[in-house]
Z-matrix of the N, CA and C atoms (Angstrom, degrees):
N
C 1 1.433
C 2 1.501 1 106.96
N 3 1.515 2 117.38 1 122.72
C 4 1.392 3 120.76 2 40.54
C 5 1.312 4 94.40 3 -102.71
N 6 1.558 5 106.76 4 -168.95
C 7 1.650 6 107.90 5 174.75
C 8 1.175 7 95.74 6 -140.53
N 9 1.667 8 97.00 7 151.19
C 10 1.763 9 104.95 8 -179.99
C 11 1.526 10 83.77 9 -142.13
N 12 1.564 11 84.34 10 123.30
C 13 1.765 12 126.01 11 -179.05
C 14 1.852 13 119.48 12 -97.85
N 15 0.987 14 93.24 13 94.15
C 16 1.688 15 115.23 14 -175.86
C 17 1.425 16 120.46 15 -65.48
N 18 1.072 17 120.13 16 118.67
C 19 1.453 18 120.20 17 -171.32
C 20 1.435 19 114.56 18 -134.70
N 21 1.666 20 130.68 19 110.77
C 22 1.013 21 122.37 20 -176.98
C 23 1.454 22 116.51 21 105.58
N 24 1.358 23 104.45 22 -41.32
C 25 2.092 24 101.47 23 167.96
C 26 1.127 25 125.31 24 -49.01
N 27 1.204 26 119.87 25 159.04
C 28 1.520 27 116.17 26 159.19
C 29 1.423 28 113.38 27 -100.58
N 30 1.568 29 109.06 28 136.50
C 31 1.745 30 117.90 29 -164.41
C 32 1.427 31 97.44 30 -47.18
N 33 1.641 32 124.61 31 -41.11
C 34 1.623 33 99.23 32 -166.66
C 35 1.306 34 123.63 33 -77.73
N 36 1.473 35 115.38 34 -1.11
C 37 1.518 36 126.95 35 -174.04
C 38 1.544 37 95.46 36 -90.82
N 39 1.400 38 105.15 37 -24.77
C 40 1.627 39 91.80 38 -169.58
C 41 1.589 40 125.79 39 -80.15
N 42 1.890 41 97.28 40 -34.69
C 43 1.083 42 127.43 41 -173.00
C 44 1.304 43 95.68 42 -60.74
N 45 1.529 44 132.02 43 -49.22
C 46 1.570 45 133.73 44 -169.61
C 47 1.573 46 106.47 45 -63.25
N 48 1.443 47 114.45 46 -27.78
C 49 1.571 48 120.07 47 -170.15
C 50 1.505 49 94.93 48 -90.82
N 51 0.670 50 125.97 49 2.90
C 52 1.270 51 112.79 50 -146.16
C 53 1.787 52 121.39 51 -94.44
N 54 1.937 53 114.40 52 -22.16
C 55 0.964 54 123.04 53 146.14
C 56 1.562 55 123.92 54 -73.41
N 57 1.391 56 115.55 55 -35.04
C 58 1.671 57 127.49 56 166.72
C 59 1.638 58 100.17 57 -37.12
N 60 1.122 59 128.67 58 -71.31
C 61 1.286 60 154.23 59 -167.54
C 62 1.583 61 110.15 60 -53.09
N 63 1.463 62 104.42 61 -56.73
C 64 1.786 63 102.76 62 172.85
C 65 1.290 64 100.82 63 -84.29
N 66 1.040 65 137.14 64 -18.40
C 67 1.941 66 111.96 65 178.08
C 68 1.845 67 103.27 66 -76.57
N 69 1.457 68 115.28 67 -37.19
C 70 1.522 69 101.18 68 -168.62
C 71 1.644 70 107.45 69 -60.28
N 72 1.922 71 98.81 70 -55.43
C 73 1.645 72 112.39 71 175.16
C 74 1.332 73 123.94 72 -18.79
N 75 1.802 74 104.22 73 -57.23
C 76 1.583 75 109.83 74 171.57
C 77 1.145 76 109.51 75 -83.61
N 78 1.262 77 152.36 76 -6.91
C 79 1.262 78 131.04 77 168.19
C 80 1.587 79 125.93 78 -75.37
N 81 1.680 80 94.19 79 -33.14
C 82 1.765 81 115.79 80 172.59
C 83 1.695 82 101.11 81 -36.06
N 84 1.751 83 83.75 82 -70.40
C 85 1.932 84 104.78 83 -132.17
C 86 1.621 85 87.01 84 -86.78
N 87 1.516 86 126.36 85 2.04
C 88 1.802 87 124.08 86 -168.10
C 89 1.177 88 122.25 87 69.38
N 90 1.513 89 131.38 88 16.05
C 91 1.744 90 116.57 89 -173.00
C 92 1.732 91 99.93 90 -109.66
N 93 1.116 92 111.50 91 170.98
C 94 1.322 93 128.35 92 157.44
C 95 1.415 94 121.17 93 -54.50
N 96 1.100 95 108.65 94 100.49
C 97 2.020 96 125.26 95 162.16
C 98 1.614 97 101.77 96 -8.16
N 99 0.852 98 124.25 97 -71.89
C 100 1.434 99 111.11 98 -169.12
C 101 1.568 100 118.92 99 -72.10
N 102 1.471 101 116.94 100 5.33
C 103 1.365 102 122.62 101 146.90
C 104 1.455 103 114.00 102 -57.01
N 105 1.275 104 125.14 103 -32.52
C 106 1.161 105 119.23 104 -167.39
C 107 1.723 106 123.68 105 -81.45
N 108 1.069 107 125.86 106 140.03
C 109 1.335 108 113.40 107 -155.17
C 110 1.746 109 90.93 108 -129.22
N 111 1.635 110 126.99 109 144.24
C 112 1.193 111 119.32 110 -177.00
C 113 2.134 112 98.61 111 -145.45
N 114 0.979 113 70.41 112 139.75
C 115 2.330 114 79.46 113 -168.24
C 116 1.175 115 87.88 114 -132.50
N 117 1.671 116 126.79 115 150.12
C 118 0.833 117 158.92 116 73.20
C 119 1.644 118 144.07 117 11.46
N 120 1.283 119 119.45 118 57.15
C 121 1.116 120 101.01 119 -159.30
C 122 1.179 121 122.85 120 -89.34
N 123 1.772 122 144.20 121 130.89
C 124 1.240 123 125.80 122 163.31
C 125 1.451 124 147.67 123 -75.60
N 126 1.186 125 118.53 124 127.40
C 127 1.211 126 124.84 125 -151.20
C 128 1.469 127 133.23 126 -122.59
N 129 1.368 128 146.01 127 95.19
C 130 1.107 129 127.73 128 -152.05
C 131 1.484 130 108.42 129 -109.57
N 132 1.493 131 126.13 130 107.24
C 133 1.127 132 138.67 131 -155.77
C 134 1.818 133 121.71 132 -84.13
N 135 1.326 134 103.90 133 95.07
C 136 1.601 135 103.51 134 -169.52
C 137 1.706 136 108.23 135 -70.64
N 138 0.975 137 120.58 136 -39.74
C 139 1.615 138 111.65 137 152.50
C 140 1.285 139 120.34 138 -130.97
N 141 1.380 140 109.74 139 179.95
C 142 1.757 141 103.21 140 -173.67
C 143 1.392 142 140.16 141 -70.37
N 144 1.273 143 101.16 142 139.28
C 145 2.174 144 102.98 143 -151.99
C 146 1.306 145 94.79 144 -145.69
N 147 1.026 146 97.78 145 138.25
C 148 1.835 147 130.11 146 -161.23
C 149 1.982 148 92.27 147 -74.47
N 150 1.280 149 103.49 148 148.36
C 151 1.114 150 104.30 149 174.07
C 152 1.601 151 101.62 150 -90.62
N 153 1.704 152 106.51 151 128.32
C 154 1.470 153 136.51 152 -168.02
C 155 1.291 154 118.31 153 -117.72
N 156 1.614 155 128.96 154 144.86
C 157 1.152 156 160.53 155 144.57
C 158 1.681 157 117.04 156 -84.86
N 159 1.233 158 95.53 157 113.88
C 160 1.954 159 90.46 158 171.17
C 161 2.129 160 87.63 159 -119.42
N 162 1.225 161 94.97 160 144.27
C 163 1.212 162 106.18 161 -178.58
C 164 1.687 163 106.97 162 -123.94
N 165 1.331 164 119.37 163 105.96
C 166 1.426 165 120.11 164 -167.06
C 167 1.765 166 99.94 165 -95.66
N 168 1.133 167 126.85 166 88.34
C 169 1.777 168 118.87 167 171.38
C 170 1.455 169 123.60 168 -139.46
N 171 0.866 170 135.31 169 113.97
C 172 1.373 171 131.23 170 166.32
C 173 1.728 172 120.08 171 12.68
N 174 1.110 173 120.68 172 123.76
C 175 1.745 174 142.66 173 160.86
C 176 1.808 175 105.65 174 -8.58
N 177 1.534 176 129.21 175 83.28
C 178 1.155 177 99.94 176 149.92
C 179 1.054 178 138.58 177 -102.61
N 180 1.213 179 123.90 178 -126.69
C 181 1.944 180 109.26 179 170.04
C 182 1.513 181 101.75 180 -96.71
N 183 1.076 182 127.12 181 174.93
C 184 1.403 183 136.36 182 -171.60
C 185 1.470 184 94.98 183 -72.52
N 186 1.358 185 148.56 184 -68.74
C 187 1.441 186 152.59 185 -167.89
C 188 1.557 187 78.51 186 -40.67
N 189 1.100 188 141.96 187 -80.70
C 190 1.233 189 135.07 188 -124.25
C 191 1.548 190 98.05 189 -62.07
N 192 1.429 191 106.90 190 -70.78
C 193 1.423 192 123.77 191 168.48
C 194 1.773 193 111.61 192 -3.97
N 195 1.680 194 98.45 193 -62.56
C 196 1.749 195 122.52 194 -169.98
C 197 1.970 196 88.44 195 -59.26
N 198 1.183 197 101.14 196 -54.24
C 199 1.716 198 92.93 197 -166.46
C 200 1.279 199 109.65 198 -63.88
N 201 1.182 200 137.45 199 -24.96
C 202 1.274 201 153.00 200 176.43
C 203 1.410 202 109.88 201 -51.58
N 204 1.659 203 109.73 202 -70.21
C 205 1.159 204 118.48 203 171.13
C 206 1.555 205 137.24 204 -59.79
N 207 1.831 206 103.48 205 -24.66
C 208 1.379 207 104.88 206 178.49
C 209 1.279 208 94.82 207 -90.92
N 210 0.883 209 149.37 208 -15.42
C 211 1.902 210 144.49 209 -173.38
C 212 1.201 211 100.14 210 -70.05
N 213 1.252 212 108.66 211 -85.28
C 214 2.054 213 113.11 212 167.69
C 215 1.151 214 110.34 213 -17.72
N 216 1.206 215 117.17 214 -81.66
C 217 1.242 216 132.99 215 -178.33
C 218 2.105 217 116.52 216 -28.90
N 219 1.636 218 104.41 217 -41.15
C 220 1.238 219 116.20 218 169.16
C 221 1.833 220 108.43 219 -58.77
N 222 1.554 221 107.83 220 -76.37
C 223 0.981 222 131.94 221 158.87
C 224 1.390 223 120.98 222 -32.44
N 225 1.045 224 138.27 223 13.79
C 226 1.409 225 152.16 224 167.83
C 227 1.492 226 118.80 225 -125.88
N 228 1.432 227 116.90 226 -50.43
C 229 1.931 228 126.70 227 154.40
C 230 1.708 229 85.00 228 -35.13
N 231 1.451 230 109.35 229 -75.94
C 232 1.541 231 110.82 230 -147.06
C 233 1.492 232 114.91 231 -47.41
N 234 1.251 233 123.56 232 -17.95
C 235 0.973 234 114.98 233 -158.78
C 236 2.186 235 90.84 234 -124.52
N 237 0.911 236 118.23 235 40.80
C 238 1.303 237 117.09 236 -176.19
C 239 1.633 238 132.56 237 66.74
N 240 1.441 239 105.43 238 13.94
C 241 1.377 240 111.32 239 -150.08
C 242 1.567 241 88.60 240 -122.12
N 243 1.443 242 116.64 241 104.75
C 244 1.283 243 96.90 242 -176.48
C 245 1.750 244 103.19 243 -137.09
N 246 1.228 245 118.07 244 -178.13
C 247 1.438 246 119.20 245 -147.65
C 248 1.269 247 133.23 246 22.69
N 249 1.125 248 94.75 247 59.30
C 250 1.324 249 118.68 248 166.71
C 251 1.764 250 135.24 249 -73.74
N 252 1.505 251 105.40 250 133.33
C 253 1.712 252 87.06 251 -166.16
C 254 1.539 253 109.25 252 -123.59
N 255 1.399 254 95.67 253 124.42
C 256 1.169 255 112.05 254 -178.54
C 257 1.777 256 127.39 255 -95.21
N 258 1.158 257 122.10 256 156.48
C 259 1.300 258 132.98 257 173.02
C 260 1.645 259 134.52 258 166.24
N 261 1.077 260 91.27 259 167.45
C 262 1.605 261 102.29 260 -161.12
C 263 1.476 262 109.27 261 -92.20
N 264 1.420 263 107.38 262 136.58
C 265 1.656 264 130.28 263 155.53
C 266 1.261 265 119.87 264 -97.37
N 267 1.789 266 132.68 265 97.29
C 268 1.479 267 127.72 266 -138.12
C 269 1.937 268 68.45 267 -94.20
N 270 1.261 269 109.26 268 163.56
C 271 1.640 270 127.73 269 143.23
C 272 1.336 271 119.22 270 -156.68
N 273 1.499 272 98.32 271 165.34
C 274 1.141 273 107.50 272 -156.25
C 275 1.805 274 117.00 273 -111.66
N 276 0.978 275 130.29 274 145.13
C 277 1.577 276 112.99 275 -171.59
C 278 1.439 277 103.12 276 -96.31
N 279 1.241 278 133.02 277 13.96
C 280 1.618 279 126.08 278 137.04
C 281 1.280 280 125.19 279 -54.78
N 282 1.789 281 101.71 280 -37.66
C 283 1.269 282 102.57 281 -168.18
C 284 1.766 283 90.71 282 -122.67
N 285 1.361 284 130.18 283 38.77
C 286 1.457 285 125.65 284 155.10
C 287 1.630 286 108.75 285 -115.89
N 288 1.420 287 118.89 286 120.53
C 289 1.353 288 118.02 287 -170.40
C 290 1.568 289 100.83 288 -108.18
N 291 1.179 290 125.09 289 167.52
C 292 1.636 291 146.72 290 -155.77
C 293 1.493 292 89.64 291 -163.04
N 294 1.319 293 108.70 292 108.08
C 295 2.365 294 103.71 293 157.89
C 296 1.343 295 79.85 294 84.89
N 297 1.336 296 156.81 295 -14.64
C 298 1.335 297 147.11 296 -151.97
C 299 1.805 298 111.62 297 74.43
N 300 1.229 299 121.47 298 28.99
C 301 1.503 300 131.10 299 156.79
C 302 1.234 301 136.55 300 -94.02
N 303 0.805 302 157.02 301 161.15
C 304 1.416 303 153.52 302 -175.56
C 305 1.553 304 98.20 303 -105.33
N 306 1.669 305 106.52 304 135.08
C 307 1.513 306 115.64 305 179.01
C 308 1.856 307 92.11 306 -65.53
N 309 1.002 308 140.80 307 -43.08
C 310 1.729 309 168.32 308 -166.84
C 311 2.277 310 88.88 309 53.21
N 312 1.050 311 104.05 310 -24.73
C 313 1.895 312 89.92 311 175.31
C 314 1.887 313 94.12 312 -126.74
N 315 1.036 314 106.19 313 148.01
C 316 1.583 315 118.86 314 142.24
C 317 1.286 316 119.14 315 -47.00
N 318 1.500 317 123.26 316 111.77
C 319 1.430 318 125.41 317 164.12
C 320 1.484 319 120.57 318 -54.63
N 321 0.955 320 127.65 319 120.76
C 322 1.544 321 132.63 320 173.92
C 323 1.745 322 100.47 321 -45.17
N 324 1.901 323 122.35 322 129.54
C 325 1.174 324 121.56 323 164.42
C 326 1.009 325 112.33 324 86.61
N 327 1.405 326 115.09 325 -12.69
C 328 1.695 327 135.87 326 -158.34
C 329 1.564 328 112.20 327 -122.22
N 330 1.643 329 103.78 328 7.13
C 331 1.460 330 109.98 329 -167.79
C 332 1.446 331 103.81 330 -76.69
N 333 1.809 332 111.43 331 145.17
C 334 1.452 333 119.24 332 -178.38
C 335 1.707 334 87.38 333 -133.22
């Protein structure tokens, strides 16, 4: 956690971005790289739809959010991928369960 849900790429464009992408992520938001989680999603498009990012992670401050989005957003030009649309899926660890529990706080270091 978090996860950023891919829609519209092609796997080999993604796969190449795809360390680019988890080193900035964790450097932004502060967690450990292998917090970061990246999918592929398949998609069969009945009319035309922008190639998208949904980013599902925990509440940060708004700056963070902005850096989030303009980094990608860099990192996406760079690599041919452009107008790209990004955004956030906030959740909450009341309502994120593990074992069937509720995280109910953010672990310190542990943020997704």
């Amino acid at each position: 956690m978090p996860y950023l849900r891919f829609k519209g790429f092609q796997r080999e464009a993604l796969e190449r971005m795809s360390p680019l992408i988890v080193d900035e992520f964790a450097y932004i938001v502060n967690i450990p790289k292998e917090k970061v989680k990246i999918e592929l999603l398949p998609v069969m498009q009945i009319t035309h739809s922008p190639l998208s990012v949904e980013i599902q992670m925990f509440q940060r401050e708004q700056e963070t959010h902005d850096a989030l989005a303009s980094a990608m957003n860099r990192l996406f030009d760079e690599f041919g991928c452009h107008h790209v649309h990004i955004y956030f899926v906030i959740l909450y660890p009341t309502l994120y369960y593990k074992e069937g529990k509720p995280l109910k706080v953010i672990p310190e270091h542990h943020l997704g």
